[in-house]
C-alpha positions in Angstrom: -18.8 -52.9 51.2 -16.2 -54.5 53.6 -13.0 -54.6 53.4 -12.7 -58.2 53.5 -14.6 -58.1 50.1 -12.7 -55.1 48.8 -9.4 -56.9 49.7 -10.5 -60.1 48.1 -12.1 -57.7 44.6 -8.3 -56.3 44.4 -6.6 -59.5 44.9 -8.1 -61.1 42.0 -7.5 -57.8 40.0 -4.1 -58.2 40.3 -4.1 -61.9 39.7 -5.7 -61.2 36.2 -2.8 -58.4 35.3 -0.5 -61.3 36.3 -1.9 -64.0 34.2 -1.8 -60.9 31.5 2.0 -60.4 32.1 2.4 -63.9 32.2 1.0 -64.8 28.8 2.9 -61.5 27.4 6.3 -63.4 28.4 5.4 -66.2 27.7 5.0 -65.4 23.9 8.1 -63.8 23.8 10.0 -67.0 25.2 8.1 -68.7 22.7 9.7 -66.4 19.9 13.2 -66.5 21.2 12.9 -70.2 21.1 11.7 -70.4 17.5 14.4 -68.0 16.8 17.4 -69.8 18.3 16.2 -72.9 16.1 17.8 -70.9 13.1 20.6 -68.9 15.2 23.2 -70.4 17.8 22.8 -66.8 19.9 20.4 -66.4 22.3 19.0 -63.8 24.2 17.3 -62.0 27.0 17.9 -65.0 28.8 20.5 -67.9 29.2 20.0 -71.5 28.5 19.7 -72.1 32.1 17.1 -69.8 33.0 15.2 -71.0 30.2 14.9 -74.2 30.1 14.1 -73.8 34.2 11.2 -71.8 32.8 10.1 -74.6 30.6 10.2 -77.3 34.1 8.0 -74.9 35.6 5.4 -74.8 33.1 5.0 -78.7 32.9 5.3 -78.3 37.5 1.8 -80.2 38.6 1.3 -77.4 41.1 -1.9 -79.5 42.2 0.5 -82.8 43.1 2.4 -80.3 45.1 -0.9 -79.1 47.1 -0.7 -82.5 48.6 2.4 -81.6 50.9 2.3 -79.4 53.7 1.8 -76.0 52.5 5.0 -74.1 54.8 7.1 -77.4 52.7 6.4 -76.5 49.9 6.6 -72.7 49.9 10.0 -73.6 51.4 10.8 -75.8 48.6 9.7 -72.8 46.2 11.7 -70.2 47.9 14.8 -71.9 47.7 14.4 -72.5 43.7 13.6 -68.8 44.0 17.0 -67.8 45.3 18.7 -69.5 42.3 17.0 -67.6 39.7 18.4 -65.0 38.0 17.8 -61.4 39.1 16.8 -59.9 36.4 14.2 -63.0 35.4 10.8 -61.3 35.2 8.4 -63.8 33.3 9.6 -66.4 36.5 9.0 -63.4 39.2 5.5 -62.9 37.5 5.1 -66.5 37.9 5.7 -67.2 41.4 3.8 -63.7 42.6 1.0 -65.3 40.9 1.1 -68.8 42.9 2.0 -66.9 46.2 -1.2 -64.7 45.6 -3.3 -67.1 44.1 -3.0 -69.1 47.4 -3.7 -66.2 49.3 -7.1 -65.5 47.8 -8.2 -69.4 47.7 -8.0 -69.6 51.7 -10.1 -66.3 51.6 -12.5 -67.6 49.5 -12.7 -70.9 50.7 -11.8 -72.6 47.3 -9.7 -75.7 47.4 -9.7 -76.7 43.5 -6.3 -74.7 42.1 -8.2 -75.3 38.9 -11.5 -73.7 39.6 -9.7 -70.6 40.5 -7.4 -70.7 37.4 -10.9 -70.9 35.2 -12.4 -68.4 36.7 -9.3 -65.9 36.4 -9.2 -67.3 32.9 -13.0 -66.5 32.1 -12.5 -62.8 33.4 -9.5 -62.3 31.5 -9.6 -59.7 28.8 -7.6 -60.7 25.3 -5.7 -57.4 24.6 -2.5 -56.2 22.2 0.9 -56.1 23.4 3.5 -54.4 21.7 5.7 -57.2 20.0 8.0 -55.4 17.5 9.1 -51.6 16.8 11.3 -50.2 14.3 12.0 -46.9 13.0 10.4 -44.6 10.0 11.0 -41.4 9.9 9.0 -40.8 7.3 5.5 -40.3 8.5 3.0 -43.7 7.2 0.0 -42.2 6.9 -2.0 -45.5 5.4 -1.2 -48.9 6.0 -3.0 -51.8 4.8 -2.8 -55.7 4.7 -3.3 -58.1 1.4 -5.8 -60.1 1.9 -4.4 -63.2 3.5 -2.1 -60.9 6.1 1.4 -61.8 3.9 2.4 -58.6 2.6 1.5 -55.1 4.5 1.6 -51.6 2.1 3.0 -48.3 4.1 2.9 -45.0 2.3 5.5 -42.7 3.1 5.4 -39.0 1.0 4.4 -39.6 -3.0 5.4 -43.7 -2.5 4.0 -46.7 -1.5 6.2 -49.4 0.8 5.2 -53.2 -0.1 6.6 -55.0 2.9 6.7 -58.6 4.5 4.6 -60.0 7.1 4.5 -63.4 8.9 3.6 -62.1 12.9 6.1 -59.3 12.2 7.0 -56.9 9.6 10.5 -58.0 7.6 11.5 -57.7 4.1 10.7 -54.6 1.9 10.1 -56.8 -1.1 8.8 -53.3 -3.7 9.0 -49.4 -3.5 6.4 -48.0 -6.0 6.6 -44.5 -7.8 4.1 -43.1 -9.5 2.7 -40.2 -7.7 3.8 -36.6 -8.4 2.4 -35.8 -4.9 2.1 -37.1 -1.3 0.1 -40.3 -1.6 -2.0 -39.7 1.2 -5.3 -39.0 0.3 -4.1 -37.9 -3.2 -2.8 -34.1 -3.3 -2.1 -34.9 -7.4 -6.1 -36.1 -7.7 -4.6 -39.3 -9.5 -6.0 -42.7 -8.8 -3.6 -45.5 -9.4 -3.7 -49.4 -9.9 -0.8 -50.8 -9.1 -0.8 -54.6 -9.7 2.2 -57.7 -9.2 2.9 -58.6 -12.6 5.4 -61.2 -11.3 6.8 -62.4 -8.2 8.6 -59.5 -6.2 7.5 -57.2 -9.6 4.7 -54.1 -9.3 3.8 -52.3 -12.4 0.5 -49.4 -12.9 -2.2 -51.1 -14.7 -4.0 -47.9 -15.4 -4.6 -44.1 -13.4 -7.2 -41.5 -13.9 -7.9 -38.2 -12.5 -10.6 -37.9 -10.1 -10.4 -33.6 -10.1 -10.0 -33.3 -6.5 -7.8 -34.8 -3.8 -9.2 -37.5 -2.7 -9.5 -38.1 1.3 -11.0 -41.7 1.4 -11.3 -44.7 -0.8 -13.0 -48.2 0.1 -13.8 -51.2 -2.1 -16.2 -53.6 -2.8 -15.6 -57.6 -1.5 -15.8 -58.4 -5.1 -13.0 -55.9 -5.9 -15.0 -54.1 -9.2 -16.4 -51.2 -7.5 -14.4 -48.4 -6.3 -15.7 -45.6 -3.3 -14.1 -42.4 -3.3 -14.8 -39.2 -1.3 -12.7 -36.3 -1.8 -12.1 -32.4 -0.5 -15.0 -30.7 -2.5 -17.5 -32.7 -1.1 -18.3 -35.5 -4.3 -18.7 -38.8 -3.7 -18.0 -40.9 -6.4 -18.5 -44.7 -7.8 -15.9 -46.4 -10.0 -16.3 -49.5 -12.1 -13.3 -51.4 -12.1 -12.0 -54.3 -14.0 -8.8 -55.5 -12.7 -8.2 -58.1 -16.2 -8.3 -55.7 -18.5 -6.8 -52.7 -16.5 -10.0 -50.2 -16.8 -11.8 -48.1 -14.7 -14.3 -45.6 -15.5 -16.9 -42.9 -13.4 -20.4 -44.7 -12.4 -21.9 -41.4 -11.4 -21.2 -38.9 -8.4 -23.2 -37.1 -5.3 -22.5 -33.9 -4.0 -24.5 -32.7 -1.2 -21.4 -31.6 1.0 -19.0 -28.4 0.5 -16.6 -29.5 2.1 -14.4 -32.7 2.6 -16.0 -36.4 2.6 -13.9 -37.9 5.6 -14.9 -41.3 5.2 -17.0 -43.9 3.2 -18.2 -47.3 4.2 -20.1 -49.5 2.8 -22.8 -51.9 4.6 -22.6 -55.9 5.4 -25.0 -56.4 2.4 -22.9 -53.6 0.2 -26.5 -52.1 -1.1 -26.0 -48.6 1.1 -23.3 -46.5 1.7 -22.1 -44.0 4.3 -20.2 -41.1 4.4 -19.7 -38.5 7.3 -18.2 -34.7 6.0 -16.4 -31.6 7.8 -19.8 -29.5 7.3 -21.4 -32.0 10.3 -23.7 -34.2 7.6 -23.9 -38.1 7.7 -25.3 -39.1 3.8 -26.5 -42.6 3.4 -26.2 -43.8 -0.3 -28.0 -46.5 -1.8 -25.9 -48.4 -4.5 -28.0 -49.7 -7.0 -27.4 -53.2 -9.6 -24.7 -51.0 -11.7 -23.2 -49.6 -8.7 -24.7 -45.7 -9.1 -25.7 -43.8 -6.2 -28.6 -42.3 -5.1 -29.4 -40.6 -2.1 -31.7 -42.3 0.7 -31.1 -40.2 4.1 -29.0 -36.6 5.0 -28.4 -36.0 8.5 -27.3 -33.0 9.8 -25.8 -32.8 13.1 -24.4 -30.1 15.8 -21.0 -32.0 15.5 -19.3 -33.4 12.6 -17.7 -37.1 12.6 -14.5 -37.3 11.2 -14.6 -41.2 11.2 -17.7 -43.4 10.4 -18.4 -47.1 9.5 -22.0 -49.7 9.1 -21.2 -52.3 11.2 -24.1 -54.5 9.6 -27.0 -53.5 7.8 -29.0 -51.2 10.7 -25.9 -49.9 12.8 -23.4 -47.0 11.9 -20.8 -46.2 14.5 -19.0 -42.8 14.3 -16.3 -41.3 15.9 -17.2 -37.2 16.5 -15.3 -35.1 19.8 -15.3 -36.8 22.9 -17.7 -39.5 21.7 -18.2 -42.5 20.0 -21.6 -43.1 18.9 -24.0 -46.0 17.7 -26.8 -45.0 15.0 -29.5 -47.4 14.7 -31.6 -47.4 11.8 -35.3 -48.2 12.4 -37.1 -47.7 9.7 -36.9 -43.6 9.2 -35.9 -43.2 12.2 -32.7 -43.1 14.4 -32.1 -44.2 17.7 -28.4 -42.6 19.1 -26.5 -44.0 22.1 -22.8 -43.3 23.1 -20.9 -45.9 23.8 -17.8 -44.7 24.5 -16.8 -40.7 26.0 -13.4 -40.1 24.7 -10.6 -37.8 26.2 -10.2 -35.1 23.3 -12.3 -33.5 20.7 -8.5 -32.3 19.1 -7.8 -35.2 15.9 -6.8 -35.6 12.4 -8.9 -37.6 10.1 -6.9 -40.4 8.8 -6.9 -43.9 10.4 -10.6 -45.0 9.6 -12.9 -47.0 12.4 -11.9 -50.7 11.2 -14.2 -53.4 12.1 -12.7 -57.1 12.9 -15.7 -59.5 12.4 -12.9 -62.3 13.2 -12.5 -61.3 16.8 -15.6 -58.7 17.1 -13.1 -56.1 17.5 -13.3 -52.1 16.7 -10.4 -50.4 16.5 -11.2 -46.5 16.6 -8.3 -43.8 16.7 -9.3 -40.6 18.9 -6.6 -37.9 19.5 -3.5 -40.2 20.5 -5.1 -43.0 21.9 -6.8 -46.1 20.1 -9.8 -47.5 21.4 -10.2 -51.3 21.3 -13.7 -52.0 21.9 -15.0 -55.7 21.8 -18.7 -56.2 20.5 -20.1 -58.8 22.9 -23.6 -58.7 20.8 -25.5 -56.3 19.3 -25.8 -53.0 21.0 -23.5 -54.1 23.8 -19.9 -53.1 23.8 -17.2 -53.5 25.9 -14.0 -51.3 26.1 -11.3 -54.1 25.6 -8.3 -51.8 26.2 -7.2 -47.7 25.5 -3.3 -47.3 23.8 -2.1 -44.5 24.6 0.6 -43.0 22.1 3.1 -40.3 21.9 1.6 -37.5 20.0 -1.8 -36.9 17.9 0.0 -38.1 14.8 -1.1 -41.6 15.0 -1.9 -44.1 12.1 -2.2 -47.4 11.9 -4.6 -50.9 10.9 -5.2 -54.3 11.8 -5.2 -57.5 10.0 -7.9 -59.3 8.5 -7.2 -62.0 11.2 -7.4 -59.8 13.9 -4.6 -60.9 15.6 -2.2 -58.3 14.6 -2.7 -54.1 14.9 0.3 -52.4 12.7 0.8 -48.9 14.0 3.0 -45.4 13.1 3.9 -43.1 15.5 6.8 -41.0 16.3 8.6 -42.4 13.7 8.5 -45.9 14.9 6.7 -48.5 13.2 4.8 -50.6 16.0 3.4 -54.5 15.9 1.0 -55.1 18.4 -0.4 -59.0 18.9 -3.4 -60.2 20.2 -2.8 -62.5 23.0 -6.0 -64.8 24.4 
């Protein structure tokens, strides 16, 4: 490879990252503007500054192509001077332009807006940080309602129920029930906890499960309950929310040790479960919701994470992999889709699955993987966080827009930006 071509590979590299950083400050301009719409302060920037941001974006750069190129880079550089030191989103702005121009006259291209769609088409969505506050208290489960307006934390033996609209606010209830931590149920005490009245949580019902429980998933319909807990039993749970019951299906034990997690399948007719003595059980639910076994898999490794992304493929999360199982009739193809740093980890944070944006979101170590599902079988690796310490938890919305995460006591929103 020349260098000619390397030069021009690593100019439009750094173009992308710029159109990144662009859209990043971009969205937070667009925040402090909705914010100083209810408040007379304003920061990060003055007025100014700001609303000489706002000519730019409307400038026709392709009008300007029209004058003689030294003109106008004068023109530019003397708008530069003007601008505040400190003004990073505008510094982004006209390093991209500069740049831009410089790789167009390498390439021969003389439409501004062919090379704007092709950066565009190359460009990656990934999360920026957006928001951070502080909790001491360590959040080991978070989750979202189901239209992204209210987000549960648990900290020790309570649950949080906080605000969310793009960011977390209000903590509108702080539910006690549990003699013990929360997390994954030290007190072996399942609890429905339901909003009796606007800003009001009350238990509808609790029941012992007679072990700690390490991982719980639902139905879609909401009236059957998946547990797996630390003496290896996975269990089925028919709930009615109405009349506040819940009562034992039937339970499998084929493990000694603890279920990490459960998942069920797109068509919610299987089940499966990965454990700490290296097996991967798939269930089949039946009418009623019992379980009965339909394949054990032993392996040299166990998974602490696992999820069915459809009917055929299981993805799991084992050290310094992450791994697709196909199903083929009864037999299963493997491929690794992702090495991973560390084999060190702690079990909570399951895999999530975004069907809204064909996002994964898989914790390893102290690092989250965002891995984007172009089809099936093919995956891409969207973009690695990289946190402070192996004590990481976190989930995303059901939009997919917005990854909520805990770490070193701070309480993290990350957005999605296109």
């Amino acid at each position: 490879m020349n260098s000619n071509k390397i030069d021009k590979e690593n100019i439009f590299k750094i173009l992308t990252q710029l159109k990144r950083e662009s859209k990043k400050f971009k969205y937070e301009q667009d925040s402090i503007k909705n914010k100083s719409k209810s408040t007379s302060s304003f920061s990060l920037y003055n007025i100014n500054d700001q609303q000489f941001w706002d000519d730019q974006q409307e400038m026709n750069y392709t009008e300007q192509t029209q004058l003689n190129s030294q003109q106008s880079f004068l023109q530019v550089d003397s708008k530069i001077t003007n601008i505040e030191e400190h003004n990073y989103p505008l510094m982004l702005k006209y390093a991209y332009y500069y740049l831009k121009w410089v790789y167009m006259i390498q390439c021969g291209i003389k439409s501004e807006e062919q090379i704007d769609e092709l950066i565009e088409s190359n460009d990656i969505s990934q999360y920026y940080l957006t928001r951070e506050i502080q909790k001491k208290a360590q959040c080991k489960h978070l989750a979202f309602n189901k239209n992204d307006t209210l987000i549960a934390i648990t900290q020790n033996n309570e649950i949080e129920i906080l605000k969310f609209n793009s960011e977390i606010t209000d903590k509108i209830a702080q539910l006690k029930g549990h003699v013990n931590d929360v997390n994954f149920s030290a007190g072996e005490q399942i609890f429905m906890w339901v909003e009796s009245s606007y800003d009001k949580w009350e238990t509808r019902f609790n029941i012992y499960a007679n072990s700690p429980i390490n991982c719980m998933t639902f139905n879609k319909a909401e009236n059957l309950l998946i547990t797996g807990n630390q003496q290896g039993f996975i269990q089925a749970y028919k709930l009615d929310f109405i009349r506040g019951q819940i009562f034992l299906i039937n339970e499998i034990k084929k493990s000694q040790n603890f279920v990490y997690q459960v998942s069920f399948n797109k068509s919610e007719n299987r089940l499966v479960a990965c454990t700490k003595d290296e097996l991967i059980l798939i269930l089949n639910i039946g009418y009623d919701g019992g379980l009965t076994m339909f394949k054990l898999i032993k392996r040299n490794k166990f998974a602490c994470r696992i999820i069915f992304l459809d009917d055929e493929r299981i993805l799991l999360a084992q050290r310094q992999a992450l791994i697709e199982l196909q199903l083929q009739n009864d037999t299963i193809q493997e491929t690794i889709i992702q090495e991973t740093d560390s084999d060190k980890d702690w079990y909570q944070f399951p895999i999530q699955y975004n069907q809204a944006q064909d996002v994964i979101v898989i914790k390893q170590n102290k690092y989250i993987y965002i891995i984007k599902e172009l089809n099936k079988g093919n995956y891409l690796l969207q973009q690695k966080l990289d946190f402070d310490s192996i004590e990481l938890f976190g989930t995303i919305s059901n939009c997919g827009i917005y990854l909520i995460t805990w770490n070193n006591q701070k309480l993290q929103t990350y957005m999605l930006l296109k």
